[in-house]
Structure formats: C-alpha cells, structure tokens
C-alpha positions as CSV (number, residue, x, y, z in Angstrom):
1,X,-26.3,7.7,13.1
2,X,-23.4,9.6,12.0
3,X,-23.3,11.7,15.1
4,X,-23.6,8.7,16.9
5,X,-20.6,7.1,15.0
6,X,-18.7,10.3,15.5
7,X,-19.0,9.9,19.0
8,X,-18.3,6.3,19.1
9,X,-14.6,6.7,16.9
10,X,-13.4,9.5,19.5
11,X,-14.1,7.0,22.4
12,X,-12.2,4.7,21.0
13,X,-9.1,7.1,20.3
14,X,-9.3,8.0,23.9
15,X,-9.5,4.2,24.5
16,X,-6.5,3.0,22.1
17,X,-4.7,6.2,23.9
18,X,-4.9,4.8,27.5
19,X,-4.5,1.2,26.5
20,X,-7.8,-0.4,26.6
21,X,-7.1,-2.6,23.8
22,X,-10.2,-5.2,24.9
23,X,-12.7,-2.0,24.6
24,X,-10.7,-0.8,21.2
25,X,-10.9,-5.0,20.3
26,X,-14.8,-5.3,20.5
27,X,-15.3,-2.4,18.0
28,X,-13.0,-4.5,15.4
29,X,-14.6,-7.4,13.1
30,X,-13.4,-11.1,13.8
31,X,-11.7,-10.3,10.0
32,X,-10.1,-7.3,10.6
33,X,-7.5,-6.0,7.8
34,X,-4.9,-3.1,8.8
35,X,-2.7,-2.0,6.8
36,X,-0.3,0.7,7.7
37,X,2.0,2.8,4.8
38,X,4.8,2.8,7.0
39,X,8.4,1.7,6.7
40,X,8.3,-1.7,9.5
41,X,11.8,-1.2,9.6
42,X,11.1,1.6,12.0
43,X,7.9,0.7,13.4
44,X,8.2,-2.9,13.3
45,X,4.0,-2.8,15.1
46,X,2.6,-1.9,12.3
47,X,2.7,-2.8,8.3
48,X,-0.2,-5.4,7.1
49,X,-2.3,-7.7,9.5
50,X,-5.6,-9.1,9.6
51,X,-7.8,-10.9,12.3
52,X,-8.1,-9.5,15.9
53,X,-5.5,-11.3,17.3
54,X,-2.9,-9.8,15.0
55,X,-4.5,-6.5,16.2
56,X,-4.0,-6.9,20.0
57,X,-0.6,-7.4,19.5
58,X,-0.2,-4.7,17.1
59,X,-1.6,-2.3,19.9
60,X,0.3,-3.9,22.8
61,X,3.7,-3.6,20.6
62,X,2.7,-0.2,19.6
63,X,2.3,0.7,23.6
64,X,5.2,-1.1,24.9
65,X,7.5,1.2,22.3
66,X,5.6,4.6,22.6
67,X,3.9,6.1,25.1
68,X,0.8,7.7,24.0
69,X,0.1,11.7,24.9
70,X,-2.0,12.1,22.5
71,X,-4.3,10.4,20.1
72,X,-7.2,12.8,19.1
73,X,-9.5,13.0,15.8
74,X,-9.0,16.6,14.4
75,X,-11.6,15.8,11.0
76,X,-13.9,13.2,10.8
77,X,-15.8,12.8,7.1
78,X,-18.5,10.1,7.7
79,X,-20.3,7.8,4.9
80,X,-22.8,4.9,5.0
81,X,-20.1,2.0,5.2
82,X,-16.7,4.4,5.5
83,X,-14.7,6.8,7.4
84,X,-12.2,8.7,6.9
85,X,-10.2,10.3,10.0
86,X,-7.3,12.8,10.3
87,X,-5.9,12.3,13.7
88,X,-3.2,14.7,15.5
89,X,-0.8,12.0,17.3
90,X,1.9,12.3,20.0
91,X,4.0,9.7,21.6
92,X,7.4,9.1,23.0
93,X,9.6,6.8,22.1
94,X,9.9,4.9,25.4
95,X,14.0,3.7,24.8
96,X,15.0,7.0,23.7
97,X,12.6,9.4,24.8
98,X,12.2,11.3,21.8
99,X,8.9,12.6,21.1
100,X,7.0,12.1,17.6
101,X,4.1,14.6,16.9
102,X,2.2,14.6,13.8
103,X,-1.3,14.2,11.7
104,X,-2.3,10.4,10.6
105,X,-4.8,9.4,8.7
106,X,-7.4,6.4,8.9
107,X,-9.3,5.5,6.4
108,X,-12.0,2.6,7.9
109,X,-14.8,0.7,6.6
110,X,-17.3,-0.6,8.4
111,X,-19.6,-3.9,8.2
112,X,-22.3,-5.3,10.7
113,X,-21.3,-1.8,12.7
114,X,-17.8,-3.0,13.5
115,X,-14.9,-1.9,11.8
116,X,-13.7,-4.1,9.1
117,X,-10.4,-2.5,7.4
118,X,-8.5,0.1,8.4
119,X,-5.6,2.1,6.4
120,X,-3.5,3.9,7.9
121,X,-1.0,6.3,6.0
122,X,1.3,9.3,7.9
123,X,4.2,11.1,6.8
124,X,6.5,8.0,7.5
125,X,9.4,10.5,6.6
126,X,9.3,12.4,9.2
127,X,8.1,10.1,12.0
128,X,11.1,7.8,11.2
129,X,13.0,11.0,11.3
130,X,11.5,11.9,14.9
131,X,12.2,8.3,16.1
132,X,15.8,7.8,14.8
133,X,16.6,11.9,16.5
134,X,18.2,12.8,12.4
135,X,17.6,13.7,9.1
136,X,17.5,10.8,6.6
137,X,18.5,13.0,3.3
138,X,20.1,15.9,2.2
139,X,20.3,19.0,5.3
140,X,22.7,18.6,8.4
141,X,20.6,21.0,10.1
C-alpha cells in the first residue's frame, strides 16, 4: 500500500503542476481542510479553507498568479492514516516575473483513501521576499 500511495502523491504533484485540478479534485474528500502557514497578504490563494470547492479555487488562484516549473516530492514519510511530504517548489510570479524556489512541506491525512486535511507550512519569509524582489528586515544587500 505505501508504495502504492507513494506513487499515487507524486502523480498528483505532477498533476497540481500542470493544472489538472479535476484529477488533483477527485483525490480530495468532499470535507477537505487546508490550511496554509502563510502570510495571505502575499499569497492571498492560500491561508484556511475547507470543502472542495474552496480548493478549486485555491488551485485556479494559485495558477493564475504563478506559473508552476516545478512541484516535485523530494521525501515522503508514509503512515497508516498520514503523510508527511517535503516538496522542492518553483514558480514564477506571472505580473512580475520573479521566480520563487524553495522546499514546502505537507502534512496530509487521509480517510476512506482520499485526502482529508492538508497543512501546508514553507519558509513564508523568504517566499514573500522572492515575490515582493526585497528584503523585509535588517540587510540592504
């Protein structure tokens, strides 16, 4: 099963990568919960939603203000219900063409074999700093 559910989570990285949010959609439960450690005042997609429909749109906003180069699971660490995922991410900022690079981690639980909650924390620091093209505190460098 593991191996199985190994292959399953990379599949859908590739998929949320390319946009194929109704293949991404199916793997989710009706009550999805996400919940992402990030400031919304710089990525106004994400923060805390639940249901699928709040999901679709956090994907479509999340692709209509970055485009995705790269979305790919570097560790997986598998359980019986759980998952936890560090991801190496890449996107551009679409309006200023920056690029944001950095590891993310996901932290899912599964029911019924779709997934149920997922948390999502990154170094919001320095992704808002990649975004906004400066340093928020302290060096001018």
């Amino acid at each position: 099963m593991s191996e199985a559910l190994r292959a399953r989570l990379v599949t859908l990285y590739a998929a949320l990568r390319l946009g194929q949010f109704d293949f991404v959609l199916n793997a989710l439960a009706d009550d999805i919960e996400f919940i992402s450690y990030s400031p919304i005042e710089v990525f106004p997609c994400f923060g805390h939603r639940r249901g699928k429909a709040a999901m679709a749109e956090v994907m479509r906003q999340a692709h209509r203000e970055f485009e995705f180069v790269s979305c790919e699971p570097i560790l997986m660490v598998l359980g019986a219900d759980c998952v936890a995922v560090i991801l190496f991410i890449r996107v551009v900022h679409r309006m200023t063409g920056r690029s944001v690079q950095q590891a993310m981690a996901h932290f899912i639980r599964l029911r019924d074999d779709k997934i149920v909650e997922l948390r999502q924390f990154m170094d919001s620091f320095d992704a808002a700093e990649q975004v906004l093209g400066r340093k928020l505190l302290g060096s001018t460098e």
